[in-house]
N, C-alpha and C positions, 0 to 999 in steps of 0.2 A: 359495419366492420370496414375499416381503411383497408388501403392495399397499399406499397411502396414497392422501390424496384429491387428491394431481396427475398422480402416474403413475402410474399399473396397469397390470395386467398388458395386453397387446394383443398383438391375432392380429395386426396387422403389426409386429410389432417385425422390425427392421431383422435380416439374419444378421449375424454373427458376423467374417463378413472385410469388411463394410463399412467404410472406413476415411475420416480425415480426413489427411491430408498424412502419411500410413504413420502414422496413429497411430487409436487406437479413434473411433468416429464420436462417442461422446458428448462426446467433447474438443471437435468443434467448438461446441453448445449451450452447453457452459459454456464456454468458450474466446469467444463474442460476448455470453455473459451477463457474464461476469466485466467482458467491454470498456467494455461500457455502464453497468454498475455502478460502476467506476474512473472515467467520462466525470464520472458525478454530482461523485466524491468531488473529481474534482479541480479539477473548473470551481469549484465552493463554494471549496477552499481557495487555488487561486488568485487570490483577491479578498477572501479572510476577512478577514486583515489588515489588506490595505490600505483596505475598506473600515470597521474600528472604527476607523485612525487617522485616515479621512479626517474634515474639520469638519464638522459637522453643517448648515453655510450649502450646503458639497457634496453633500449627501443621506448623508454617514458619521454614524458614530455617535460621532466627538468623543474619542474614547479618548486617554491615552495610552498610550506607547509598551510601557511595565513593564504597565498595565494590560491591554490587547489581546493580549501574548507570554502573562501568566497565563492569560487567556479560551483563547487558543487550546492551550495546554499541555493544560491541563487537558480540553480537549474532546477532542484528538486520542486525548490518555491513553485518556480515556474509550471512545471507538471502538475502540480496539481492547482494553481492558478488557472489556467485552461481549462477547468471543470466548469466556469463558472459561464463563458461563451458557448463550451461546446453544450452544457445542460439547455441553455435559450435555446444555441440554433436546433437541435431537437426537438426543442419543445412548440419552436414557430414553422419550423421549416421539414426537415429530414426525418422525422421520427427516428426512435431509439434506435432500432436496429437497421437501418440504415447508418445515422450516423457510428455507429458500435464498427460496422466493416467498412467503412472509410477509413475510420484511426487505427484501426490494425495495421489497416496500408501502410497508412503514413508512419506506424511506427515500425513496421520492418524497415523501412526505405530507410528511415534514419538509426537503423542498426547496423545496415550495409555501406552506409555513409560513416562509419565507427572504424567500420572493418579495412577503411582504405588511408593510407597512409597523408599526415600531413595537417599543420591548424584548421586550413580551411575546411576538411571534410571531418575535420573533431566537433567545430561550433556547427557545423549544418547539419550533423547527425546529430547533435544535441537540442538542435530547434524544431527540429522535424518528430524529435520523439516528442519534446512538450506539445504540441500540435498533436499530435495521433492520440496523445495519453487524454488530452482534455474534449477529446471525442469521445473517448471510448469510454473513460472510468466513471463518470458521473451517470450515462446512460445503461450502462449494462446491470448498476446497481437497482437502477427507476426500473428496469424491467425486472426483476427479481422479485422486486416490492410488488408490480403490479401483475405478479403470476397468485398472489393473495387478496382475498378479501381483507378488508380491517381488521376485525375480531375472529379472523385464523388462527387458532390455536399453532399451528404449526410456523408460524412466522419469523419469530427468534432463531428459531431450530432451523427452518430452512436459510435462516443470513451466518447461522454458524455452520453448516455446510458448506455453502457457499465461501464461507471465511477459509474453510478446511482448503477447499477448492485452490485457494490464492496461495496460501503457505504449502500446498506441495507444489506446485511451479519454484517460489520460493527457494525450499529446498534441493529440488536437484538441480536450479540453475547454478550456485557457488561450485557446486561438485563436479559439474560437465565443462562449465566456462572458466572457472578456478584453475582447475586440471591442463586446458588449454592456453592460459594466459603467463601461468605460473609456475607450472608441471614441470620438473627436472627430465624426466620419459618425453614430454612432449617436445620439450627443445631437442632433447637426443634426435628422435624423428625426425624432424624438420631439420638438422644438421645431416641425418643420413640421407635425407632426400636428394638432399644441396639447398635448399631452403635456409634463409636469414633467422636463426632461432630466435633474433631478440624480435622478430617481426611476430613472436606466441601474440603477444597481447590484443592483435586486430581478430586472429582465428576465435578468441572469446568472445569478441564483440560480434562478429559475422554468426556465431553459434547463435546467439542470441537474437537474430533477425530469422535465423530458420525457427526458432521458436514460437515466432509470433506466426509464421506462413504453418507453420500446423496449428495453430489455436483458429485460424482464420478456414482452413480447409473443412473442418470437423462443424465450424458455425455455419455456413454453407452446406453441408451436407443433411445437417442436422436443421435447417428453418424453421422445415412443417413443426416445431412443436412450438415456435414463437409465432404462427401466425394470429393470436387475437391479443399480442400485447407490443407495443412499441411501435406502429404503426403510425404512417404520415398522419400531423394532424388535420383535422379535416378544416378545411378552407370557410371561416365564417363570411356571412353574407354581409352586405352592406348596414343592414340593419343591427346585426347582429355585435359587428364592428363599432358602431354607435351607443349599440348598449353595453359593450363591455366598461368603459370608462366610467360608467354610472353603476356599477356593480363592487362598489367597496369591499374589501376585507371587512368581514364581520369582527365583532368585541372579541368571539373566544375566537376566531381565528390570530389575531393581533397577537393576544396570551400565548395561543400555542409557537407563535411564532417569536417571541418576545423567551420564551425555554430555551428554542434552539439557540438562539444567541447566548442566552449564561451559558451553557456547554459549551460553545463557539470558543470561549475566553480559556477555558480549562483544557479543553482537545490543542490546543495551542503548545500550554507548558506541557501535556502527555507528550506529545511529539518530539518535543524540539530536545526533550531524555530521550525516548525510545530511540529515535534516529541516530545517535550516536553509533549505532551497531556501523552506518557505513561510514563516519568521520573517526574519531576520536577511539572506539571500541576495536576501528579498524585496524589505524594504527598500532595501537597498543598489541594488539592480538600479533602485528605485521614483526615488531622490533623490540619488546618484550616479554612475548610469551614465547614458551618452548613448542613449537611446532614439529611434533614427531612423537610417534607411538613406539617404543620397543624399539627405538630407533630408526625406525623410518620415519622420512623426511615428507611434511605433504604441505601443500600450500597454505599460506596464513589465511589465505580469502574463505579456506572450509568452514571457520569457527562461522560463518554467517549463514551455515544450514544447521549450525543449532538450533538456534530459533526456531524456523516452522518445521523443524522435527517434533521440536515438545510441541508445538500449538496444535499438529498432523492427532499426536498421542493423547490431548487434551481438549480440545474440543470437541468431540464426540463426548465428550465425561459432563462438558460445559450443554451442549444442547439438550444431554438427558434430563440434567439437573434442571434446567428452564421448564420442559414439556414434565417434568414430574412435580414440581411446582405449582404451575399452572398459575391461579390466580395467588398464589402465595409466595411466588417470587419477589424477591428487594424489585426498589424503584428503580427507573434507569439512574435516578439521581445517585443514590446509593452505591450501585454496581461504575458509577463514574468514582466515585470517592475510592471506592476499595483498588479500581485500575492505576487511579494517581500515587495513591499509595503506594503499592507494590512497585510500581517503575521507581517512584521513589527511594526505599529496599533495595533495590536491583541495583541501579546509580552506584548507593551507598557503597555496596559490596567493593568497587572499585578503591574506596581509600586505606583499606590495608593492602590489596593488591599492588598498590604503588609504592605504598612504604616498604613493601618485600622485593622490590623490582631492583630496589639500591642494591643489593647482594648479586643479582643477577636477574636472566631471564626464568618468568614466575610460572608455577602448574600452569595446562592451560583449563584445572578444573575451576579456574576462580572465573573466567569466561563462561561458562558452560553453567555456573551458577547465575550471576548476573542472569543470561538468557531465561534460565527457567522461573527465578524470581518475577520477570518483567512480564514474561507470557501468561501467568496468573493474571496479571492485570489489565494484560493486551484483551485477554478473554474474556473480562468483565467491561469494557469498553469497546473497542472498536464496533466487532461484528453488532454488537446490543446497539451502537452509536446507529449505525447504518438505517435497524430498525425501526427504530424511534423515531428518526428524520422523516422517513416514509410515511410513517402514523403520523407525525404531528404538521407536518405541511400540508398546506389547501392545496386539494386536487389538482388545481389547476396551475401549481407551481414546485410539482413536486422535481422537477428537472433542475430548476432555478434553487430551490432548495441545496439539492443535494449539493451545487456546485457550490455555493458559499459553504457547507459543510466540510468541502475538501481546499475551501480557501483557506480553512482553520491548519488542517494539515501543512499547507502550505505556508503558511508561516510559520509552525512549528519547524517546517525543515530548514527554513532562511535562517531559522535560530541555532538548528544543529550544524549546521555548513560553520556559523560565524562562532559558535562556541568550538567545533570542533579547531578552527583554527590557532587555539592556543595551547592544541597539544604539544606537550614538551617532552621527549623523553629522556632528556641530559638533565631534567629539574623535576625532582619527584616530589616537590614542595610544591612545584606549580599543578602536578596533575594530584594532587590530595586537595590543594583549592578546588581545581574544575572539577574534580566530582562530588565532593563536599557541598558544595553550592547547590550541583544539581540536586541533589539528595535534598536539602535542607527546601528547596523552591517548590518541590514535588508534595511535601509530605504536609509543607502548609496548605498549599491548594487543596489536598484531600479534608483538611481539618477545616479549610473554609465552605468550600462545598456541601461537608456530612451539616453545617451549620446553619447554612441557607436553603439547603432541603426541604423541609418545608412549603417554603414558599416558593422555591421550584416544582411540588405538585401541585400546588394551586395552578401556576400557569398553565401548567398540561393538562388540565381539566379529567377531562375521562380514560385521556391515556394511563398507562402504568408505568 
């Protein structure tokens, strides 16, 4: 058993049948690290946007619309582009949970670097979180996987906890940061202080770096229950180093690894729909929907805790259904095709909501649809995605894995940054095209995938 410099070994380490909701205790540590981790990601992006488009007379940065989609394309790419370095240096250097509270670090720092006024601590807070996120997200995932044997029945089930886990941070970051960035009460405040009200937007950002220093407190508190997983790796010998190079990837390893890539290509167009929620969904929610219940007024940034509210309601329904299943559950290939689909669905829902927007600003239940459409499909993919990677990657690359898995992601978001740049909302011609298209790109992928299935189990050999 390794030791590194967060966890080591200890005489209380917890036995062996301590459990978290029938699942190993260390899932709950990262199960409220991951929370508080996702609080950061999402309070920032739900505000990113709308505060480059806002004018700069409102404390935004004046962007426009094509400008702001690139910025955020390109950053999200980035964030999860990082998975793919920070998976290696884990896997040669740092161990998991080492590297996991490095990047926490580094992505408060670059929350707090959000929260202070000016371009130069906008792009440095923005590189310091891609840095922290590509430490943290790839490895916290590889420790999850390897809190399971292979043929754990409970494996699905605990990645869709774990998925629970991410969407409640999720949601109550739009609501606490939203509030702060956005909030009519909150600028009142900050006016009664004597405080700059348009200066709300940085107090969002700064909320969101306290977010991560509690996800960071609770993993430290909580170690002793990761110490026999994510550990420094152990240092090979000379010899050892010499034989690794003559130690090929095996024929079914190739195969299994030759699956994750057709999925690779598909997790691409899933994204680069679902991400819409922080470009394109954003705006629309931002300057054509009606924002206010009974007439109260609340911030556009909320509709973006709809989402992991249903996924919060919904995946608990997803994990039973897996674990009551059991060996009778669809393929992952399958449960890919039905998640493409549905985002696809979801998209769609948007092109009468634009033809209705000509009259005015639209329900904001046509929002609210969308979401719960796409989260069926989010629930058939993602968490499932996660799993599968961990099964089907060789032991010895399952850090490297996972990081090309969230390269996929990451492309998908370069697509939603660049698609979201041609939201229009003066052309409702233009935005019945962009969701039209999405909708139409989405629901062929599903019809190719259910097609080539097949011969996507063959490559996964014994997996399911």
């Amino acid at each position: 058993m390794s030791t590194s410099t967060v966890a080591c070994i200890h005489s209380d380490v917890p036995p062996c049948d301590e459990q978290f909701a029938g699942h190993p205790a260390g899932l709950r540590t990262l199960f409220f690290t991951e929370l508080w981790e996702r609080f950061s990601y999402y309070a920032m992006r739900a505000i990113l946007v709308l505060y480059m488009v806002a004018p700069c007379a409102a404390g935004g940065l004046g962007f426009d619309i094509r400008q702001a989609g690139f910025i955020y394309g390109m950053y999200t790419m980035l964030v999860y582009m990082g998975a793919i370095p920070g998976g290696l240096i884990a896997d040669r250097y740092l161990g998991a949970r080492l590297a996991v509270l490095l990047g926490g670090i580094v992505i408060a720092l670059g929350n707090f670097s959000l929260a202070l006024s000016g371009l130069p601590f906008f792009y440095l807070g923005l590189a310091l979180i891609v840095l922290g996120t590509g430490l943290l997200k790839p490895n916290i995932s590889a420790m999850v996987g390897k809190l399971y044997s292979a043929d754990d029945p409970r494996r699905d089930s605990g990645f869709s906890l774990f998925y629970m886990g991410i969407n409640m941070g999720a949601f109550i970051a739009p609501l606490v940061c939203g509030f702060l960035a956005q909030g009519a009460e909150f600028k009142r405040l900050l006016s009664f202080v004597g405080l700059d009200p348009q200066s709300s937007w940085h107090w969002g950002f700064a909320a969101a770096g306290f977010g991560m220093v509690l996800g960071l407190s609770q993993y430290l508190l909580y170690r002793r229950h990761l110490s026999t997983v994510g550990g420094k790796p152990v240092q090979a010998t000379a010899m050892e180093k010499e034989a690794a190079p003559k130690e090929p990837l095996t024929a079914d390893e190739w195969k299994r690894i030759g699956a994750i890539m057709v999925f690779f290509t598909f997790i691409v167009v899933f994204w680069s729909i679902y991400e819409q929620a922080g470009t394109s969904l954003n705006l629309f929610a931002d300057r054509l929907t009606r924002c206010e219940i009974a007439g109260w007024q609340f911030p556009s940034s909320w509709f973006q805790s709809f989402n992991p509210i249903l996924v919060i309601c919904l995946a608990p329904v997803f994990s039973m259904l897996w674990i009551k299943l059991g060996s009778r559950q669809p393929s992952s290939a399958a449960k890919f095709a039905v998640g493409l689909l549905f985002v696809g669905l979801g998209i769609g829902i948007m092109v009468p909501a634009s033809l209705l927007a000509v009259s005015g600003k639209v329900s904001p239940l046509w929002l609210i649809a969308v979401y719960l459409v796409q989260v069926i499909g989010e629930l058939c993919l993602s968490p499932v995605g996660l799993s599968m990677v961990t099964k089907l990657a060789p032991a010895r690359l399952v850090g490297l894995m996972l990081g090309i898995w969230f390269l996929a992601s990451s492309f998908g978001n370069l697509l939603a940054g660049y698609f979201g740049g041609f939201f229009n909302d003066k052309d409702p011609g233009a935005l019945v095209s962009l969701f039209g298209s999405m909708a139409a790109v989405a629901i062929a992928a599903a019809v190719i995938l259910a097609l080539i299935s097949p011969a996507v189990r063959k490559l996964m050999g014994p997996v399911h």
